[in-house]
Every structure is written in structure tokens, then in C-alpha cells.
PDB file of N, CA, C and O in Angstrom:
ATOM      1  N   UNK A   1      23.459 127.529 -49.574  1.00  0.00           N
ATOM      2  CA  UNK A   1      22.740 128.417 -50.474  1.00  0.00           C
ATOM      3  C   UNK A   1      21.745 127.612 -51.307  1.00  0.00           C
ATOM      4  O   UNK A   1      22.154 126.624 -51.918  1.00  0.00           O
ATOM      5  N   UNK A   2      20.342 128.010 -51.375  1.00  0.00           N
ATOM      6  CA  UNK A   2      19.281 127.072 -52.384  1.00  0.00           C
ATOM      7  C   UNK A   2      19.692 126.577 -53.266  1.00  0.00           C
ATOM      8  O   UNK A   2      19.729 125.364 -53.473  1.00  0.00           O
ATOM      9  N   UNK A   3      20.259 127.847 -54.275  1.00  0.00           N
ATOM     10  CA  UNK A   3      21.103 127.387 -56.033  1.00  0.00           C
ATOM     11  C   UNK A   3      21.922 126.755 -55.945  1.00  0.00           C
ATOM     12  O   UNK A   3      22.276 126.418 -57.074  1.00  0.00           O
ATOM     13  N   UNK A   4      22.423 126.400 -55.320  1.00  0.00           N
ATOM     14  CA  UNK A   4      23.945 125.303 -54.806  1.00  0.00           C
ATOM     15  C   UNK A   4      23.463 123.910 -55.871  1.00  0.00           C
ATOM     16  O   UNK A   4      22.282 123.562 -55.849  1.00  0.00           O
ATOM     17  N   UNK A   5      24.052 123.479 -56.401  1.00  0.00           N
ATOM     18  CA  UNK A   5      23.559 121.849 -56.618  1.00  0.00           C
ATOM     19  C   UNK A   5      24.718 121.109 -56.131  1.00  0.00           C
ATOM     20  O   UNK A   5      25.841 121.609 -56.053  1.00  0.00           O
ATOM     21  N   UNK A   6      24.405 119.802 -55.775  1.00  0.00           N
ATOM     22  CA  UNK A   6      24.695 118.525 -55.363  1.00  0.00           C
ATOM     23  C   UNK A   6      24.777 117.691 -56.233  1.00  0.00           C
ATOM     24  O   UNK A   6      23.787 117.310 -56.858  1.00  0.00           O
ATOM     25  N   UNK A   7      26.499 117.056 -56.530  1.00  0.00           N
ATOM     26  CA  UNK A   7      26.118 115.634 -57.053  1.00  0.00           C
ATOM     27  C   UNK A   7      26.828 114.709 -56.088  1.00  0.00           C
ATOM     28  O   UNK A   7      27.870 114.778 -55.435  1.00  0.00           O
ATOM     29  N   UNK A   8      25.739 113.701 -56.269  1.00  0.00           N
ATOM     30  CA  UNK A   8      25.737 112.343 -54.719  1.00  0.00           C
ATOM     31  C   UNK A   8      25.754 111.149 -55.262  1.00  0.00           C
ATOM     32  O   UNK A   8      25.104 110.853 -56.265  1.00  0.00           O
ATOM     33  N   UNK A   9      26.529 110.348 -54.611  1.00  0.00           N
ATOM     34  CA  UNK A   9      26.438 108.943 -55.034  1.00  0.00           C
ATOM     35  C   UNK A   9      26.400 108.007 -53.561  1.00  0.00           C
ATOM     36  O   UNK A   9      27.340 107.759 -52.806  1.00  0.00           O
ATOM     37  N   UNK A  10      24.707 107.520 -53.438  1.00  0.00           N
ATOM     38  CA  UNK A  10      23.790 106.673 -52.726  1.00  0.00           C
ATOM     39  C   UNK A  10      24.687 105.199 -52.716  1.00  0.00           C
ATOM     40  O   UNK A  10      24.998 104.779 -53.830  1.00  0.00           O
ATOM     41  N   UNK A  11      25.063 104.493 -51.669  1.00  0.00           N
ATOM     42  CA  UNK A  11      24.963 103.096 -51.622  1.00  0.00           C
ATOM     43  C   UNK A  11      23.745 102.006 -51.093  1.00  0.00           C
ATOM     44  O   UNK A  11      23.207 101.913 -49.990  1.00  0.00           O
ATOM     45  N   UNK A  12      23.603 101.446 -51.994  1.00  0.00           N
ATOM     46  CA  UNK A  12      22.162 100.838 -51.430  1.00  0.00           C
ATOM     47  C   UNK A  12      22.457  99.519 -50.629  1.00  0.00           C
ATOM     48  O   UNK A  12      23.592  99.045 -50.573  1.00  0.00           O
ATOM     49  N   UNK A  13      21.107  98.823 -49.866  1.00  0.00           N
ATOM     50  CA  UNK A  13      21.191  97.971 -49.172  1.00  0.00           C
ATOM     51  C   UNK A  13      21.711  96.687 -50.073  1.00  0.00           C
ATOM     52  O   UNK A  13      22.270  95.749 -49.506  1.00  0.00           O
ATOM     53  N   UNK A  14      21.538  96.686 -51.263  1.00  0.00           N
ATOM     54  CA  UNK A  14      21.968  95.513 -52.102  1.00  0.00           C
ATOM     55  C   UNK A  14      23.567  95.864 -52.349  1.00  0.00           C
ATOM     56  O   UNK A  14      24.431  95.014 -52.564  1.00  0.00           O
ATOM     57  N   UNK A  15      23.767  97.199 -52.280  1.00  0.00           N
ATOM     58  CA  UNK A  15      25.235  96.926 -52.634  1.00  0.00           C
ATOM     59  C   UNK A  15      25.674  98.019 -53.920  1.00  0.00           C
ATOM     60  O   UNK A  15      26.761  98.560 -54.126  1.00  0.00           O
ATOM     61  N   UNK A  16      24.606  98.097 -54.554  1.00  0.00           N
ATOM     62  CA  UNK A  16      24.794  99.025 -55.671  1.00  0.00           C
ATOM     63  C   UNK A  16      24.927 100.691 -55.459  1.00  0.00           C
ATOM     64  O   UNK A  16      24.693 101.265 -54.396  1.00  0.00           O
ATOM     65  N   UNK A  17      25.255 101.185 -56.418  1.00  0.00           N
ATOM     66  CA  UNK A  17      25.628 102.558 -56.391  1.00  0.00           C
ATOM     67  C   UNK A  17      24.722 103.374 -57.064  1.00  0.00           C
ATOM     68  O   UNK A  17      24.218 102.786 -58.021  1.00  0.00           O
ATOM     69  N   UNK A  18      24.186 104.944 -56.852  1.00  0.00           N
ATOM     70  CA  UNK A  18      23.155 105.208 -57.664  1.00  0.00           C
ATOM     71  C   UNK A  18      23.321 106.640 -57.292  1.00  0.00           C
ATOM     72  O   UNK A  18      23.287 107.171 -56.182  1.00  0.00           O
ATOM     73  N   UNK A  19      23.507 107.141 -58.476  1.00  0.00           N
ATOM     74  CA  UNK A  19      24.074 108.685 -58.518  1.00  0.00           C
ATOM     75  C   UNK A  19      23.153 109.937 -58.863  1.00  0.00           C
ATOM     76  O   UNK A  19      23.221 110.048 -60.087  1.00  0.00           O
ATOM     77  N   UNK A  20      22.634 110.558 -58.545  1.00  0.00           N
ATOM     78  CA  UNK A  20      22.048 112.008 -58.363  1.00  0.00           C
ATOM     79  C   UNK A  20      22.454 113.123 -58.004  1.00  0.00           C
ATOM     80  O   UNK A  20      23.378 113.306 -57.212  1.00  0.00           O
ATOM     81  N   UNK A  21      21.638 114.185 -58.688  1.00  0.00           N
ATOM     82  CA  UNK A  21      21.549 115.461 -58.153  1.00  0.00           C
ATOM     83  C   UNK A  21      20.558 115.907 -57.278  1.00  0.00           C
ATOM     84  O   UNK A  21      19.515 115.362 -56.918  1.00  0.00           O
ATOM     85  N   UNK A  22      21.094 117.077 -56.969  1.00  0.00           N
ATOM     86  CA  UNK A  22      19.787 117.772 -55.768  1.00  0.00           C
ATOM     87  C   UNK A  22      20.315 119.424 -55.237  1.00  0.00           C
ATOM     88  O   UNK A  22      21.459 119.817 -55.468  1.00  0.00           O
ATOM     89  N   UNK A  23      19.509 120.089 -54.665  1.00  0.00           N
ATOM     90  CA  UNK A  23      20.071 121.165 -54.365  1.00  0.00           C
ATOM     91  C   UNK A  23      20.182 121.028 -52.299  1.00  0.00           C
ATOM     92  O   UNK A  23      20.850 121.700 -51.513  1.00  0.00           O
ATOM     93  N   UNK A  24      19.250 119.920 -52.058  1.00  0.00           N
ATOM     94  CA  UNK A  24      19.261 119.482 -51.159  1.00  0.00           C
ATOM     95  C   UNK A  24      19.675 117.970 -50.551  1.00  0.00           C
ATOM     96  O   UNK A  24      18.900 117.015 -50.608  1.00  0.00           O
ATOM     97  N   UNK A  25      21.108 117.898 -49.922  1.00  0.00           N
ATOM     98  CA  UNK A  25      21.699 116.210 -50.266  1.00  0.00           C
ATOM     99  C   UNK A  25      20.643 115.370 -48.750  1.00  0.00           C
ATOM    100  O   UNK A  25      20.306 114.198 -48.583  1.00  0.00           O
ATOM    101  N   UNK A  26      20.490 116.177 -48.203  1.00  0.00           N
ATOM    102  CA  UNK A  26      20.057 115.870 -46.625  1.00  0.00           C
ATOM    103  C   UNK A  26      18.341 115.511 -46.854  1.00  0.00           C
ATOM    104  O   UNK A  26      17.807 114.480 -46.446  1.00  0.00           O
ATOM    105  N   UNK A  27      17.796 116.376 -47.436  1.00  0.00           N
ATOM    106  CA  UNK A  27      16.329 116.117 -47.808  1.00  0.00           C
ATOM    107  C   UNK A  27      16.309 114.858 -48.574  1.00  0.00           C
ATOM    108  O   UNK A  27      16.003 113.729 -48.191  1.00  0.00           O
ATOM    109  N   UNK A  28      16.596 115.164 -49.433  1.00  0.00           N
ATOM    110  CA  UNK A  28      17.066 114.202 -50.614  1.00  0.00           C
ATOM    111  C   UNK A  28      16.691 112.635 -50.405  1.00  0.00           C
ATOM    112  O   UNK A  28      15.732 111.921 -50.698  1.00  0.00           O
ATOM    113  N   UNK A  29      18.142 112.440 -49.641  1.00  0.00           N
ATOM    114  CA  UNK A  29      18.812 111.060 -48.581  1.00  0.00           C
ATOM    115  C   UNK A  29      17.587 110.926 -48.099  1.00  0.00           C
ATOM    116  O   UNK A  29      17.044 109.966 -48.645  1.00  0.00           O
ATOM    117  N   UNK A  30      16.954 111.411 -47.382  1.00  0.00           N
ATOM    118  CA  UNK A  30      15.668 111.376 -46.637  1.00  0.00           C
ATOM    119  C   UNK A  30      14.605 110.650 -47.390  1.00  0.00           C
ATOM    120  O   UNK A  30      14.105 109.613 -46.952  1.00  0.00           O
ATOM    121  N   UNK A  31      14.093 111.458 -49.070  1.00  0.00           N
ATOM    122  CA  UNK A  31      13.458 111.131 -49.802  1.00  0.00           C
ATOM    123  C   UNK A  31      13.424 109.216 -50.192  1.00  0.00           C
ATOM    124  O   UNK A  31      12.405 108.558 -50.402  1.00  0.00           O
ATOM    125  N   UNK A  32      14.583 108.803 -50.188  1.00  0.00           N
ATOM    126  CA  UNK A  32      15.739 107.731 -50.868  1.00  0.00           C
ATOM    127  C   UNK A  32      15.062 107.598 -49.721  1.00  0.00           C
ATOM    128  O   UNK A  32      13.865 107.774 -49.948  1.00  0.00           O
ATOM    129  N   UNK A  33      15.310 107.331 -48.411  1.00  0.00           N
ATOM    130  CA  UNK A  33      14.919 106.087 -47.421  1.00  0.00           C
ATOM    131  C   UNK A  33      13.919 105.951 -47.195  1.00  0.00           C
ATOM    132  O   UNK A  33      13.543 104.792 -47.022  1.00  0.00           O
ATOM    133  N   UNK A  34      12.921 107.087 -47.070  1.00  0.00           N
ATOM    134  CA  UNK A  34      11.466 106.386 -47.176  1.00  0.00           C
ATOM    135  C   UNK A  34      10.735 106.292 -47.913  1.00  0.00           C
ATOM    136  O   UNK A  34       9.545 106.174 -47.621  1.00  0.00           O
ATOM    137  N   UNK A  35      11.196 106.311 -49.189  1.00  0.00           N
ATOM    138  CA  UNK A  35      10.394 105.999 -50.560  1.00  0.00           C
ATOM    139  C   UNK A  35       9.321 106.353 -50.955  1.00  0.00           C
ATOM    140  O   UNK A  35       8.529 105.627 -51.555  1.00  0.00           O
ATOM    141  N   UNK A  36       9.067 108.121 -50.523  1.00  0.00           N
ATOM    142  CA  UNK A  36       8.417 108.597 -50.817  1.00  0.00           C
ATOM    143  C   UNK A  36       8.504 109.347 -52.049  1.00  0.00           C
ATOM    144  O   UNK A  36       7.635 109.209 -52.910  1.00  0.00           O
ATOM    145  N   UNK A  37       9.497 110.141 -52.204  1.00  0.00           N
ATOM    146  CA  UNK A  37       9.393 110.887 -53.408  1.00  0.00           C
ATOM    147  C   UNK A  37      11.192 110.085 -54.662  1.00  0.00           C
ATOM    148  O   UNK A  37      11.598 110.347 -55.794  1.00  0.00           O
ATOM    149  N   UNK A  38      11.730 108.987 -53.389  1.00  0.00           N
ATOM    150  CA  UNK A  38      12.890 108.395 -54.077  1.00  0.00           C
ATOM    151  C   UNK A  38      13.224 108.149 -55.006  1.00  0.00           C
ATOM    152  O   UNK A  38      12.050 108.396 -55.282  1.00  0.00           O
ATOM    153  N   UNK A  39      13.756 107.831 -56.071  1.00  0.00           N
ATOM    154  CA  UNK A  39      13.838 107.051 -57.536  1.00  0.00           C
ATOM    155  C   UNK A  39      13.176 105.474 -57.384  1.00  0.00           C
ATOM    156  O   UNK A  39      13.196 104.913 -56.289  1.00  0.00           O
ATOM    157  N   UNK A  40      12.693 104.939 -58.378  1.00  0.00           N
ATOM    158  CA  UNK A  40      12.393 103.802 -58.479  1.00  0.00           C
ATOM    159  C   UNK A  40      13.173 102.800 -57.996  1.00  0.00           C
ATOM    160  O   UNK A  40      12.874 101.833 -57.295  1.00  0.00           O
ATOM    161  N   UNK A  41      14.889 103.376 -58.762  1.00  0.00           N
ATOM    162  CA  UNK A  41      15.904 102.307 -58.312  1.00  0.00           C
ATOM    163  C   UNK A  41      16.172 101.638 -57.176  1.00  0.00           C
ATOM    164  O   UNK A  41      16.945 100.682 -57.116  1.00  0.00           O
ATOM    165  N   UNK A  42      15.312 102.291 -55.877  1.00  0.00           N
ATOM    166  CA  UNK A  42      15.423 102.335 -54.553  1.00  0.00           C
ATOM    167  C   UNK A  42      14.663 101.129 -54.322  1.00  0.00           C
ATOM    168  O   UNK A  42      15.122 100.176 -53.693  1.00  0.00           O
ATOM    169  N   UNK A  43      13.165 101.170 -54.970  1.00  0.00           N
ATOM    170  CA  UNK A  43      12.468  99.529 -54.728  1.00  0.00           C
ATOM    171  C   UNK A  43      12.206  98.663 -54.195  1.00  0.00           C
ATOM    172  O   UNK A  43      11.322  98.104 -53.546  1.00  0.00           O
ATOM    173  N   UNK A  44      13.715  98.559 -54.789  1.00  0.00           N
ATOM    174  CA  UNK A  44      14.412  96.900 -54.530  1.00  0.00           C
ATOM    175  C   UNK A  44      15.292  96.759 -54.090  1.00  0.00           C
ATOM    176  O   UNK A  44      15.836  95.678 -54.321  1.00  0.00           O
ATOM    177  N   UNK A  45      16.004  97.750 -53.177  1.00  0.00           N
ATOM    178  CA  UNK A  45      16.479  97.857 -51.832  1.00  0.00           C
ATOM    179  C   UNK A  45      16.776  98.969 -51.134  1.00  0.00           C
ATOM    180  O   UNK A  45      17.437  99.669 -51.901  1.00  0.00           O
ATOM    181  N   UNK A  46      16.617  99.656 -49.835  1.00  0.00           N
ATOM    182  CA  UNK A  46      16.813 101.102 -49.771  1.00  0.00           C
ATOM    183  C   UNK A  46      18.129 101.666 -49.850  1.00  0.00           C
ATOM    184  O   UNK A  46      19.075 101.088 -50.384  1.00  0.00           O
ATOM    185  N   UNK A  47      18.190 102.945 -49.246  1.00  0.00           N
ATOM    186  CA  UNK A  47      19.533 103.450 -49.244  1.00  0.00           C
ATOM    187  C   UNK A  47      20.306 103.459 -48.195  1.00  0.00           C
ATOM    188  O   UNK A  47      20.171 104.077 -47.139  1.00  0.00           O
ATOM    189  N   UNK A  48      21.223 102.656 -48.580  1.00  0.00           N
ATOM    190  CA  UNK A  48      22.284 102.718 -47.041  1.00  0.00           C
ATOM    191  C   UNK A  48      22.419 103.711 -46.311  1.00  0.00           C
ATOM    192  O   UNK A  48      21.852 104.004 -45.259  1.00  0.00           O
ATOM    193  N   UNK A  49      23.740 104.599 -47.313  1.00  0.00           N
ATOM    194  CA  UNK A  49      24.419 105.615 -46.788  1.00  0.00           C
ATOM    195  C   UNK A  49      24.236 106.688 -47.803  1.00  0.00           C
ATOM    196  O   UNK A  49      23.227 106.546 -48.494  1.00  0.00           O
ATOM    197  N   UNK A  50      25.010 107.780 -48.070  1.00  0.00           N
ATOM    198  CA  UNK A  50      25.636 108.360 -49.022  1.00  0.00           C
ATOM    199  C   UNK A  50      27.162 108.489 -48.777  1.00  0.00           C
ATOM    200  O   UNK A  50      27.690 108.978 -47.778  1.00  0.00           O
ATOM    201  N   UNK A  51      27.883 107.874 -50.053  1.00  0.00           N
ATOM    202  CA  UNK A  51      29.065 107.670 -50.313  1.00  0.00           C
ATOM    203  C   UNK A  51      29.985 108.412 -50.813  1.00  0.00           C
ATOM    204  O   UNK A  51      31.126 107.962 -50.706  1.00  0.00           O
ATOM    205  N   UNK A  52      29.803 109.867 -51.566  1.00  0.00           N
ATOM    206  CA  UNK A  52      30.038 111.098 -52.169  1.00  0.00           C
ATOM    207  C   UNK A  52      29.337 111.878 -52.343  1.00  0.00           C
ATOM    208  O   UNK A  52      28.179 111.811 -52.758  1.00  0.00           O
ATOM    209  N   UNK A  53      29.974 112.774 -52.034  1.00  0.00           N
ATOM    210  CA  UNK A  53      29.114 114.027 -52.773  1.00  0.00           C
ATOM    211  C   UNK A  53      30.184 115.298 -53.140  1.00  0.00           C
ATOM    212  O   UNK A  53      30.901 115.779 -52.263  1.00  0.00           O
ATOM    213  N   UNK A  54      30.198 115.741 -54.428  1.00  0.00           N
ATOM    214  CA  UNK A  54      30.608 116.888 -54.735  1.00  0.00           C
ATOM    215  C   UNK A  54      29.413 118.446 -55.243  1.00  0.00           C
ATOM    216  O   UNK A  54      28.339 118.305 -55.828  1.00  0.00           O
ATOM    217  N   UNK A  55      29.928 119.597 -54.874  1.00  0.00           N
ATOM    218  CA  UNK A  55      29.431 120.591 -55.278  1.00  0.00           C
ATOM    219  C   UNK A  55      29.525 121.010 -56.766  1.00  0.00           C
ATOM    220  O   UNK A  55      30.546 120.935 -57.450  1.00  0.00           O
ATOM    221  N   UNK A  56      27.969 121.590 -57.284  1.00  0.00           N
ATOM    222  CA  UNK A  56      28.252 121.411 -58.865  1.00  0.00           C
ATOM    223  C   UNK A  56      28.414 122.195 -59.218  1.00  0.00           C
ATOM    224  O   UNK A  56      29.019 122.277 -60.287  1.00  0.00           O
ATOM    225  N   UNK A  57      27.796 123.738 -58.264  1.00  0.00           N
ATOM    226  CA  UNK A  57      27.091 124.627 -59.054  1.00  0.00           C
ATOM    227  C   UNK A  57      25.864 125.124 -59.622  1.00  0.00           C
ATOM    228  O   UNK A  57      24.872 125.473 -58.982  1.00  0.00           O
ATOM    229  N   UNK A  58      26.036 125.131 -61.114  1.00  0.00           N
ATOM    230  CA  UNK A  58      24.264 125.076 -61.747  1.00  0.00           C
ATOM    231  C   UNK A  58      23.793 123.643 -61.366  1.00  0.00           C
ATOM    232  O   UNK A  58      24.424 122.763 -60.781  1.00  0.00           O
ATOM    233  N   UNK A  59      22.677 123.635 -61.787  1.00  0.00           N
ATOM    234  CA  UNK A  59      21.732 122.841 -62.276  1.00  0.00           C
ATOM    235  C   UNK A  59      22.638 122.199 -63.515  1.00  0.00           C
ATOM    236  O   UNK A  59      22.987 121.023 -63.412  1.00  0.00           O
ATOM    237  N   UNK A  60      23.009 122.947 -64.651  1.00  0.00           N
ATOM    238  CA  UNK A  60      23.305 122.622 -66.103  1.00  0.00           C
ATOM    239  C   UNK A  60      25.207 121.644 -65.262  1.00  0.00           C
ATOM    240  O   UNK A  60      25.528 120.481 -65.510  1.00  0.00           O
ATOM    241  N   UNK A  61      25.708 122.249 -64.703  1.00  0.00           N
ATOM    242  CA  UNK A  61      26.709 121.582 -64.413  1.00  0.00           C
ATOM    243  C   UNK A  61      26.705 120.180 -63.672  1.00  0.00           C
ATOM    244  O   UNK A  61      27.513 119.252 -63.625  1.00  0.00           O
ATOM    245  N   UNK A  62      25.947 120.322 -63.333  1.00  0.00           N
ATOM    246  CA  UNK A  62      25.025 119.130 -61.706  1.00  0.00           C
ATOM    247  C   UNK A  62      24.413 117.769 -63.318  1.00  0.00           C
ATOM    248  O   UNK A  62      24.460 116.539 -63.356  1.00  0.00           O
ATOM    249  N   UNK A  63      24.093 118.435 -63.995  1.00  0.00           N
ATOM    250  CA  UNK A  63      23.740 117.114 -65.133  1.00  0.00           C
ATOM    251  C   UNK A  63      24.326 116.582 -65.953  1.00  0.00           C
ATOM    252  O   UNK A  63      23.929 115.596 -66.574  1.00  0.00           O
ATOM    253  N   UNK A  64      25.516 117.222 -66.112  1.00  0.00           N
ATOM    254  CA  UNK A  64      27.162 117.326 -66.874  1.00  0.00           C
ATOM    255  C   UNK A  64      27.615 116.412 -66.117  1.00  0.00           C
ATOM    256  O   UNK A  64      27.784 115.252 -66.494  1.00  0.00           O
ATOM    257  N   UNK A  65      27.908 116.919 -64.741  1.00  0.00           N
ATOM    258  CA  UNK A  65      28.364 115.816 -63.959  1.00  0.00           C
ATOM    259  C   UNK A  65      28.102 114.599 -63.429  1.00  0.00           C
ATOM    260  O   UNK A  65      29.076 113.903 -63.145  1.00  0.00           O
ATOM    261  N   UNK A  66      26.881 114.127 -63.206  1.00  0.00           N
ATOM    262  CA  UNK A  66      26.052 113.169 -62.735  1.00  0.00           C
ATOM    263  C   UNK A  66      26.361 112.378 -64.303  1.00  0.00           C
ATOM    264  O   UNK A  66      26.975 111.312 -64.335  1.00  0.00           O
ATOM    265  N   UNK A  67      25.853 113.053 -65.563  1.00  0.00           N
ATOM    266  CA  UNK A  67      25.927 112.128 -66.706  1.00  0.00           C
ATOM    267  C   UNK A  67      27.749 111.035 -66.416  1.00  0.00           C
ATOM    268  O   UNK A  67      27.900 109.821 -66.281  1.00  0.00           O
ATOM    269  N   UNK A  68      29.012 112.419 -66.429  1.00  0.00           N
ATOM    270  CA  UNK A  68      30.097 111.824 -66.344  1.00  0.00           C
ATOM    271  C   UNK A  68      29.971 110.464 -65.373  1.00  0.00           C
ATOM    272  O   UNK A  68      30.371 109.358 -65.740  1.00  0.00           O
ATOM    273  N   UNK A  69      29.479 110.674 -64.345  1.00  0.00           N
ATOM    274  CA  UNK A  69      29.829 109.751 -63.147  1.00  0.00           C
ATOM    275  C   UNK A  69      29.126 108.634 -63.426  1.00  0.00           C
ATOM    276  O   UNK A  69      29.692 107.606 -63.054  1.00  0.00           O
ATOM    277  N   UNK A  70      27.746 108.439 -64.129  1.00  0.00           N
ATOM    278  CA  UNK A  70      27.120 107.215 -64.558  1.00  0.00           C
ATOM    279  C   UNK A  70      27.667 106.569 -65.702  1.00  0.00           C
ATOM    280  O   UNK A  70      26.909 105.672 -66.070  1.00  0.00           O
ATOM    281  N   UNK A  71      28.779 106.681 -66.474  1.00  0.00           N
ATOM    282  CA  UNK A  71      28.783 106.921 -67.118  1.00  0.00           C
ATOM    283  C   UNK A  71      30.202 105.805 -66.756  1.00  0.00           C
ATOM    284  O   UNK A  71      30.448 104.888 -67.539  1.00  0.00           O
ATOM    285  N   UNK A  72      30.887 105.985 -65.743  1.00  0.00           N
ATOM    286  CA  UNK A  72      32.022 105.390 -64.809  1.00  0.00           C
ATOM    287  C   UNK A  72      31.860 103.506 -65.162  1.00  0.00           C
ATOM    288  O   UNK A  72      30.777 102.985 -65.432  1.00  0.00           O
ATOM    289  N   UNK A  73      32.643 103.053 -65.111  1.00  0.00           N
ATOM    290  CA  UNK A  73      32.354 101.515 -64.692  1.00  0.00           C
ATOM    291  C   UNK A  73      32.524 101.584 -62.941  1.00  0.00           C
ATOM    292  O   UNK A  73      32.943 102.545 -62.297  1.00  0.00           O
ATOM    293  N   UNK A  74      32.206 100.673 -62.579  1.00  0.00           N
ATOM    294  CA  UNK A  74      31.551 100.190 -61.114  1.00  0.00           C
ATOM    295  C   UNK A  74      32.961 100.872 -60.041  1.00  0.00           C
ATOM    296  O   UNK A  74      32.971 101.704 -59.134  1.00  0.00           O
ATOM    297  N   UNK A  75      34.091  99.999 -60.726  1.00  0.00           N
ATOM    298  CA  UNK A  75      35.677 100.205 -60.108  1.00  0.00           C
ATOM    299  C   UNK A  75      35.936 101.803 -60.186  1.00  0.00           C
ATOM    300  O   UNK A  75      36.824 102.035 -59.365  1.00  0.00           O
ATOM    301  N   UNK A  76      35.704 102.502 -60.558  1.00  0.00           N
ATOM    302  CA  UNK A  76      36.013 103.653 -61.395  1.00  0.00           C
ATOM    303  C   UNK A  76      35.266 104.482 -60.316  1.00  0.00           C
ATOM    304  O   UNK A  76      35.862 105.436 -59.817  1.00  0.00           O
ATOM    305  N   UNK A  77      34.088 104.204 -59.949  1.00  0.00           N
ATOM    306  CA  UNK A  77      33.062 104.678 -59.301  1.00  0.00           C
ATOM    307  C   UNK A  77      33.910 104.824 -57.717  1.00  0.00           C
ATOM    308  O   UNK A  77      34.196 105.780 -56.996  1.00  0.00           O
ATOM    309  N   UNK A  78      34.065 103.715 -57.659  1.00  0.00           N
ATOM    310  CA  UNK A  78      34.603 103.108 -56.566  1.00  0.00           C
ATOM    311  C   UNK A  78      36.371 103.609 -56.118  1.00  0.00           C
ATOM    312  O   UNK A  78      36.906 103.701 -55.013  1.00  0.00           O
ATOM    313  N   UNK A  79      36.741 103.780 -57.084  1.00  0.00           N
ATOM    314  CA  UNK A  79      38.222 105.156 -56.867  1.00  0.00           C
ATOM    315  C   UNK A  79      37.170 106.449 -56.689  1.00  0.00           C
ATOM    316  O   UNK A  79      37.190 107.205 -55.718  1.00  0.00           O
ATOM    317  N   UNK A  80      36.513 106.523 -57.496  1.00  0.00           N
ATOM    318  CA  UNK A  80      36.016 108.268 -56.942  1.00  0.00           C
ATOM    319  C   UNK A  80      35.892 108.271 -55.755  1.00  0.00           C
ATOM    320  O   UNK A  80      36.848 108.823 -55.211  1.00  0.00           O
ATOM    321  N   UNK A  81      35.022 107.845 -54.968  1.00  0.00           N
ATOM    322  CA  UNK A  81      34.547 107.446 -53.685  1.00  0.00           C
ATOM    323  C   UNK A  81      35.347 107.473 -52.862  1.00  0.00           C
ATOM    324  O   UNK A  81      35.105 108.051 -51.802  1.00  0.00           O
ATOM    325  N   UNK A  82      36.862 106.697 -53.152  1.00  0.00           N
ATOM    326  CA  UNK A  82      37.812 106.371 -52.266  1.00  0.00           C
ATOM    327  C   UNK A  82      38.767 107.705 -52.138  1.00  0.00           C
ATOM    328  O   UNK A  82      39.435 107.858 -51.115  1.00  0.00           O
ATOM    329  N   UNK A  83      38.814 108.763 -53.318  1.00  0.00           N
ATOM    330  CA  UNK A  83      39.592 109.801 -52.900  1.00  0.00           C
ATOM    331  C   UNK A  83      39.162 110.450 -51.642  1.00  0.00           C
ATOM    332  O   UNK A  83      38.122 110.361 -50.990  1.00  0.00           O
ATOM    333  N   UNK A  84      40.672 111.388 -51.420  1.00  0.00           N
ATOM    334  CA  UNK A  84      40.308 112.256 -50.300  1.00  0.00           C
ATOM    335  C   UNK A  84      39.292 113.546 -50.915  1.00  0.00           C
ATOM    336  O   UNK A  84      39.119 113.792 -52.108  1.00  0.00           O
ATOM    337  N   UNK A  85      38.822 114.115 -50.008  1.00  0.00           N
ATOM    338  CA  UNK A  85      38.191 115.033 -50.867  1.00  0.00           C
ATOM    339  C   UNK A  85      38.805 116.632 -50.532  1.00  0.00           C
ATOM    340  O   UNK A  85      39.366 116.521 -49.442  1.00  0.00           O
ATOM    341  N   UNK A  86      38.918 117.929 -50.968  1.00  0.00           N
ATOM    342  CA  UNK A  86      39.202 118.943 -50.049  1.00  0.00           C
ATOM    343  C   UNK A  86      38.162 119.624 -49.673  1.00  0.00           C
ATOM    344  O   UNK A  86      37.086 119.715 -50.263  1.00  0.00           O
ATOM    345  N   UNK A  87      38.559 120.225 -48.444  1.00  0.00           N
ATOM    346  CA  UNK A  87      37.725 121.464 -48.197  1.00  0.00           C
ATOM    347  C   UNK A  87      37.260 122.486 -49.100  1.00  0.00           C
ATOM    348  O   UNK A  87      37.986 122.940 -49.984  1.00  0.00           O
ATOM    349  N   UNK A  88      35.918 122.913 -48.882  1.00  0.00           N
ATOM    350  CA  UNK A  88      35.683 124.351 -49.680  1.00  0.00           C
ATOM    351  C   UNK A  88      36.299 125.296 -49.397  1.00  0.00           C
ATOM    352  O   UNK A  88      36.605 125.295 -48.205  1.00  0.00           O
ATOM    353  N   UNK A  89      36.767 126.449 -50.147  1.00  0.00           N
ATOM    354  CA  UNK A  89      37.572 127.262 -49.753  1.00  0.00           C
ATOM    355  C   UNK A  89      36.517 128.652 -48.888  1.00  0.00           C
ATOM    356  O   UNK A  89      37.074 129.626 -48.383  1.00  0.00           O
TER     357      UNK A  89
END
């Protein structure tokens, strides 16, 4: 669904982690590797993979959440990542 938001957490070629929203995770990812419309953070090395992603909702929830997750120390980040995740119902 368009209104859907996405929050994603990018692993980059250096190793680092870098967390966003989007209503689109697939475009998005896309954006991130060819550094066209990507974040800056990208730069200085591209994007591996994507390593998570949860459904947010709004927009207003999608920035709630993204704030929480940056917000993580590195390890912390790195248990999120590692849970299982469930299915949507």
C-alpha cells in the first residue's frame, strides 16, 4: 500500500549501519546504491545490503521510530537485526 511506511536499517560497504524511512524499501535501496537521490552518508561507501526492516505505519510513526533506532548504540543495533522477525498478520 503507498501510505505504508518503512523503517530500514542499510549495511554499508565500510561496515556501518544507517537507518531510514521510506514508503518504498526496494526503490529506496536502489536510490542508496547508485547515489543518486541516496543520503550523503553513502559517499564514502555504498550500500551493501539491507539488514532490517520493520513496518511503521504513518509517516509520524516511521520518525518516532527511526529516531528510537538511531538513537541505539552499535551492539543494540546489532540485537535488533539479529531477532527473528514475525509475519504480518
Amino acid at each position: 500500500m503507498r501510505g505504508d511506511w518503512v523503517v530500514y536499517i542499510v549495511e554499508t560497504e565500510r561496515g556501518t549501519l544507517y537507518t531510514g524511512i521510506t514508503t518504498s524499501l526496494e526503490r529506496r535501496f536502489a536510490e542508496h546504491r547508485a547515489g543518486t537521490r541516496g543520503a550523503r552518508y553513502f559517499r564514502l561507501g555504498g550500500a551493501r545490503r539491507i539488514v532490517y526492516s520493520e513496518p511503521a505505519g504513518d509517516r509520524g510513526a516511521a520518525l518516532r521510530r527511526e529516531a528510537e533506532i538511531k538513537r541505539l548504540r552499535r551492539a543494540a543495533k546489532l540485537t535488533l537485526i539479529a531477532m527473528p522477525r514475525r509475519a504480518a498478520p
